[in-house]
C-alpha positions as a printed Julia matrix, in Angstrom:
330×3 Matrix{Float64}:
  31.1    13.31    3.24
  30.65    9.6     3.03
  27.23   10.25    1.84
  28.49   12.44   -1.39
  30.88    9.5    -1.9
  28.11    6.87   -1.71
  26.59    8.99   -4.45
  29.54    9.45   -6.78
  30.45    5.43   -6.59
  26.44    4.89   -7.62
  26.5     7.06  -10.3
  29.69    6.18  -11.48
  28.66    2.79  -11.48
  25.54    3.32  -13.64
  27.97    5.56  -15.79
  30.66    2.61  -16.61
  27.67   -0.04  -16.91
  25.38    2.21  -19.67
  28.48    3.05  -21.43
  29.91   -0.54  -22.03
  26.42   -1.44  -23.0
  25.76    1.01  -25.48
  29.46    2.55  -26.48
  28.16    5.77  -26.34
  29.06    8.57  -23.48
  26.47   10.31  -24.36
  23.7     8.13  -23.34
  25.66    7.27  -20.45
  25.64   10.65  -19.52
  22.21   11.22  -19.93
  20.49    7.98  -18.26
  23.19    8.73  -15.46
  21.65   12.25  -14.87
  17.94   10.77  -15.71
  18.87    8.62  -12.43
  20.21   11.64  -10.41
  17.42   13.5   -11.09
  15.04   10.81   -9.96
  16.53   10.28   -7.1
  16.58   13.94   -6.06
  12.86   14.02   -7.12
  11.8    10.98   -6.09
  13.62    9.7    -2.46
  12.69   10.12    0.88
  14.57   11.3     3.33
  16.04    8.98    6.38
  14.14   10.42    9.67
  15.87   11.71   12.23
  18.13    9.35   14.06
  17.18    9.48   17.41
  13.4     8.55   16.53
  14.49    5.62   14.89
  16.81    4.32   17.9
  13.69    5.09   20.05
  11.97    2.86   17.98
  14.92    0.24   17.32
  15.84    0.24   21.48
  13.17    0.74   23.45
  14.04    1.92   27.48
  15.73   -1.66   29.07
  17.35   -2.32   25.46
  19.82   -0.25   24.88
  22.49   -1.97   22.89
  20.76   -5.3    21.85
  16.43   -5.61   21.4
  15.71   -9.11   20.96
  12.44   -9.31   18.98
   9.81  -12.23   18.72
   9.27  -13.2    15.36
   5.87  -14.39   14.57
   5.43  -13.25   18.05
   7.81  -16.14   19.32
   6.17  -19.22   16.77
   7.68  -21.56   18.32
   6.81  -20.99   22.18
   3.33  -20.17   21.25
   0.86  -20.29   18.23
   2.55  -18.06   15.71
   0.77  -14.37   15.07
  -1.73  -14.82   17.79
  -2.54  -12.81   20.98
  -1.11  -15.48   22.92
   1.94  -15.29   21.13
   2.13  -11.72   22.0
   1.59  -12.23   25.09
   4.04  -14.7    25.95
   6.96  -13.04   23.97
   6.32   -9.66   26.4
   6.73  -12.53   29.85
   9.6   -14.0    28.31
  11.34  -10.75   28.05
  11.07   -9.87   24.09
  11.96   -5.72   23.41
   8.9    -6.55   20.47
   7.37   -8.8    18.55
   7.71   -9.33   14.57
   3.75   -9.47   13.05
   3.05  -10.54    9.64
  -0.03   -8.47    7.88
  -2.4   -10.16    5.43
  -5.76   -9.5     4.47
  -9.21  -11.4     4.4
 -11.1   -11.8     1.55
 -13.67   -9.1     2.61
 -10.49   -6.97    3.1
 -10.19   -7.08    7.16
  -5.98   -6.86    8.2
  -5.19   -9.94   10.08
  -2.04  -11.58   11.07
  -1.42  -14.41    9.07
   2.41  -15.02    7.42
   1.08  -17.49    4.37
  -1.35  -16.86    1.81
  -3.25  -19.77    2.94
  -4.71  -21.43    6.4
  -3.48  -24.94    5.79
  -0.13  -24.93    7.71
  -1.34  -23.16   10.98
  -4.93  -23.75   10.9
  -7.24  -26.34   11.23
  -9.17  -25.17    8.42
  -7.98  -25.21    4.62
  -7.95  -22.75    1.36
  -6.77  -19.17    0.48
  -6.88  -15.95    2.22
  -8.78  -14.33   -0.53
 -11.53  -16.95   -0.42
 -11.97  -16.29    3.33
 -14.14  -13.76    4.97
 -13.03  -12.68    8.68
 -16.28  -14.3     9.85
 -14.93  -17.44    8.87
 -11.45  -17.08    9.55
 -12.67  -16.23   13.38
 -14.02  -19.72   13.46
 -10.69  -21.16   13.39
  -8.13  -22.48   15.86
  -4.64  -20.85   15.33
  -2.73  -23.44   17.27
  -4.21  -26.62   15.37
  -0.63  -27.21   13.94
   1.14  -26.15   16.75
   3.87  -28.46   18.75
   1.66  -27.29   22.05
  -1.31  -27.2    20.56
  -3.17  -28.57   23.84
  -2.05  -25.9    25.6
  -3.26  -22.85   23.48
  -6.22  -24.49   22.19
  -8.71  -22.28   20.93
  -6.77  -19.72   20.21
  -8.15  -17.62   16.95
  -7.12  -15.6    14.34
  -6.45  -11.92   15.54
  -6.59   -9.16   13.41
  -4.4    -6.41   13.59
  -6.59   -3.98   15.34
  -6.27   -6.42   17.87
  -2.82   -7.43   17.93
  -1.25   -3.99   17.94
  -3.7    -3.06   21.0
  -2.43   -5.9    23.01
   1.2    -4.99   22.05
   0.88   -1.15   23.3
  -0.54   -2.16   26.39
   2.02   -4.56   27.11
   4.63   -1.54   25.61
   6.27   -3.77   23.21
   7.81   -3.16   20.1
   6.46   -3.97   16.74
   8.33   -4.69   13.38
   5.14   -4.98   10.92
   5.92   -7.34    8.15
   4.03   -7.0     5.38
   4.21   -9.34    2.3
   2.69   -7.41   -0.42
  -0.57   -5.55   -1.13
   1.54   -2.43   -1.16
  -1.5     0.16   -1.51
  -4.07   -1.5     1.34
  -1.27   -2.18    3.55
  -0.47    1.39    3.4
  -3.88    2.57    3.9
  -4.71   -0.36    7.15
  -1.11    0.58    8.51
  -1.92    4.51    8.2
  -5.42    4.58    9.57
  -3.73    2.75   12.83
  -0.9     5.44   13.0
  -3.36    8.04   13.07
  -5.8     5.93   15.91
  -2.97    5.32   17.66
  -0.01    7.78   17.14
   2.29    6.56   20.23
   3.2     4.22   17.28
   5.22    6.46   15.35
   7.44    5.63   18.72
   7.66    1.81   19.21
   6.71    0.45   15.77
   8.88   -0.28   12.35
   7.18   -1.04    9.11
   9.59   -4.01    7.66
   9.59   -5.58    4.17
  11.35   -7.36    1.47
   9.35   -5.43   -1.62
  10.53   -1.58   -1.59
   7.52   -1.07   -3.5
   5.78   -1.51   -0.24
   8.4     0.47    1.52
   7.81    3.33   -0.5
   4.44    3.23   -0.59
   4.45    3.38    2.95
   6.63    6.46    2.74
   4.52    8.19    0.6
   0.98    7.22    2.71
   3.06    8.39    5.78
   6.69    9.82    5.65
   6.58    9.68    9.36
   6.79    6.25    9.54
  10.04    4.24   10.62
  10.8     1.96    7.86
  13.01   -0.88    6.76
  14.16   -3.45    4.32
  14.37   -6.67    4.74
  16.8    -8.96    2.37
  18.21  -12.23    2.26
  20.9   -12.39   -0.59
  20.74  -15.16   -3.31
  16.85  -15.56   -2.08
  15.35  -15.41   -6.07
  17.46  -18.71   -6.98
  18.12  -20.29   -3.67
  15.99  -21.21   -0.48
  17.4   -20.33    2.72
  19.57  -23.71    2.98
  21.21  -22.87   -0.06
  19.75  -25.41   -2.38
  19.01  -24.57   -5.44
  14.92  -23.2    -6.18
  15.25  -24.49   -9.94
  16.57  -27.71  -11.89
  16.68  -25.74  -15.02
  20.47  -24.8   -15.19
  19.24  -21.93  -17.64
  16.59  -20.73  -14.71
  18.97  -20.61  -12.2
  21.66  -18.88  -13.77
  19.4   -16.12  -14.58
  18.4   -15.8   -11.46
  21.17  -15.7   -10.07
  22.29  -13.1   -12.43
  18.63  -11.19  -11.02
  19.94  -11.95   -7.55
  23.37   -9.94   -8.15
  21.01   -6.62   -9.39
  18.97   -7.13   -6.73
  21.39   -6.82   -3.96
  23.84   -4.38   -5.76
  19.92   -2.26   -5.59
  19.19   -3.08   -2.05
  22.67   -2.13   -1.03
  23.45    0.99   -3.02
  19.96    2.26   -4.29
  16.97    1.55   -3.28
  17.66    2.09    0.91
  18.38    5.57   -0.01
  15.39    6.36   -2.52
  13.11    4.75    0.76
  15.01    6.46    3.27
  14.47    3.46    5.26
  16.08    3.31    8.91
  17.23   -0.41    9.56
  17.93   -3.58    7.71
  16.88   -6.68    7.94
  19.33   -9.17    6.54
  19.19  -12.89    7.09
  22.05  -13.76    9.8
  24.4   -15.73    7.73
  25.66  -12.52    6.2
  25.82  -10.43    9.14
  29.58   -9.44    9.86
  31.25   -6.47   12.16
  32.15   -5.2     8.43
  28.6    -5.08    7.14
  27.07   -3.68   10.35
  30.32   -0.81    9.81
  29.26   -0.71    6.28
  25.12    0.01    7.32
  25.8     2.25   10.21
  28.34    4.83    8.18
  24.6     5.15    6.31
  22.96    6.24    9.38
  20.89    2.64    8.85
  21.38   -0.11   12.18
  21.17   -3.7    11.57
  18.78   -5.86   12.64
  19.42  -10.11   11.85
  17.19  -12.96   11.58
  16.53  -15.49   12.93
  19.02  -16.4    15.56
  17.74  -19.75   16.7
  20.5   -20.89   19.33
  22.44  -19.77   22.41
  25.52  -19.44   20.85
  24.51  -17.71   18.37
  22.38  -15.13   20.71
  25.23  -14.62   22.77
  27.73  -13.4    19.54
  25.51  -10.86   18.4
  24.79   -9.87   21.67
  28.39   -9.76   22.82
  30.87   -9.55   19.98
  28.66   -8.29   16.87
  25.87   -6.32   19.64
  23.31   -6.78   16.83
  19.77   -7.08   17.85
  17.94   -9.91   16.74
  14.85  -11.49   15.51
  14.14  -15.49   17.01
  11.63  -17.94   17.31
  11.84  -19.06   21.29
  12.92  -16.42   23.77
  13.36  -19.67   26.43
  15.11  -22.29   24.21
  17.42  -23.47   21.45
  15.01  -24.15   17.96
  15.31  -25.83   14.71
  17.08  -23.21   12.33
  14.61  -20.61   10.44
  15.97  -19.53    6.92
């Protein structure tokens, strides 16, 4: 029932918006059933609930996972085995990996495009070969750098071995490259199929969402969004001095999350959402799980914090240091 009413509100929506753009009922009327028809063609269908709560709380989490991200970036060199390793003795449900690609095409975790920031070596993904990405220490930049010097560069092969071993969790994160993301994430599924049952394949391009879908429609999948994010950074500052920039995207911002929110979780079918914490309520969880989608927020940085989603909101959450209080992640 609350699903045909989602429907009627989206289509009535689309209705009222074509016809006050183009006066005509008519072409509102046809554009709106273009769009049904699309959908009905076109979207996947959410999996079965109780895989995805497998998935989502593993056995010992029940009501609230608590998932590394970066693998726990600040307690240890971010998307490294030692990361990984750490997060599981610390007590993580999983660990959040980001997947990039070398220049000769070999999946690795790596969250920027370039080495400079975690690295001691310098220049872009896509001029790097694995071979010399393997020569490099992942903890150069890191605050305990002494103590997990050495450690390299894994690639994903590697990292998602170490994480079924230690039966963790894992949220794959994956920042673009929609069709060999697909194709790296799907030959794993099929090496290793216990990970249709402890893995989630999480981004903030549907495109890659879908894709995913299509390469595998077995897969658990999810959005991730952070409202506003086109014309402000996390803080809330502006991304633009041009007034005229940053009203538009603003303007792009509204469409975006009106999408994320009423359209494009339903043509992925996706399973959970990953919103940045500030707009995490016990309304919008409501308004999620009435969709048959659960909540997941990032990145809770601070005891207090922890302890209301854990307690009050029992969200589970995505955060830097499973031992201590950090510096806030936006």
């Amino acid at each position: 029932m609350l699903q045909l009413g989602d429907d009627i509100s989206l289509y009535s929506v689309v209705f009222v918006v074509v016809l006050l753009a183009t006066r005509s009922p008519v072409w509102s009327g046809v554009l709106t059933g273009c769009l049904y028809l699309f959908l009905a063609m076109f979207r996947f269908p959410q999996l079965p609930t109780g895989r995805s709560r497998q998935v989502l709380h593993p056995a010992g989490f029940e009501n609230v996972s608590v998932v590394a991200h970066r693998g726990g970036g600040h307690d240890a060199p971010e998307n490294t085995i030692a990361a990984i390793r750490l997060a599981s003795k610390n007590g993580a449900s999983g660990v959040e990996l980001d997947l990039e690609f070398s220049a000769d095409g070999v999946p690795i975790l790596m969250h920027d495009e370039t080495i400079d920031r975690t690295t001691n070596g310098s220049g872009t993904l896509r001029q790097l070969r694995f071979a010399d990405l393997a020569k490099l220490d992942a903890s150069a930049k890191h605050r305990l750098r002494d103590k997990f010097a050495g450690e390299k560069i894994p690639t994903l092969e590697q990292a998602v071995e170490e994480c079924i071993k230690l039966k963790l969790t894992i949220y794959f994160d994956v920042k673009g490259h929609p069709n060999e993301a697909a194709a790296a994430l799907s030959a794993l599924y099929n090496k290793h199929p216990v990970l249709y049952n402890c893995s989630i394949v999480c981004s903030f391009e549907p495109k890659v969402i879908y894709k995913m879908r299509q390469t595998d429609p077995q897969v658990i999948t999810a959005l991730t969004h952070r409202p506003w994010r086109l014309s402000r950074f996390g803080d809330g500052s502006p991304r633009y001095q041009s007034p005229w920039k940053h009203h538009w995207l603003t303007l792009m911002d509204i469409v975006l999350d009106w999408a994320h929110h009423h359209l494009l979780w339903k043509l992925c079918g996706i399973s959970a959402f990953l919103v940045q914490k500030n707009f995490v309520s016990q309304d919008y969880v409501q308004y999620w799980s009435q969709r048959g989608v659960e909540v997941v927020a990032w990145t809770i940085n601070n005891g207090v914090e922890k302890q209301h989603y854990q307690e009050l909101l029992k969200v589970s959450y995505i955060t830097d240091s499973l031992v201590e209080d950090c510096d806030p992640h936006y």
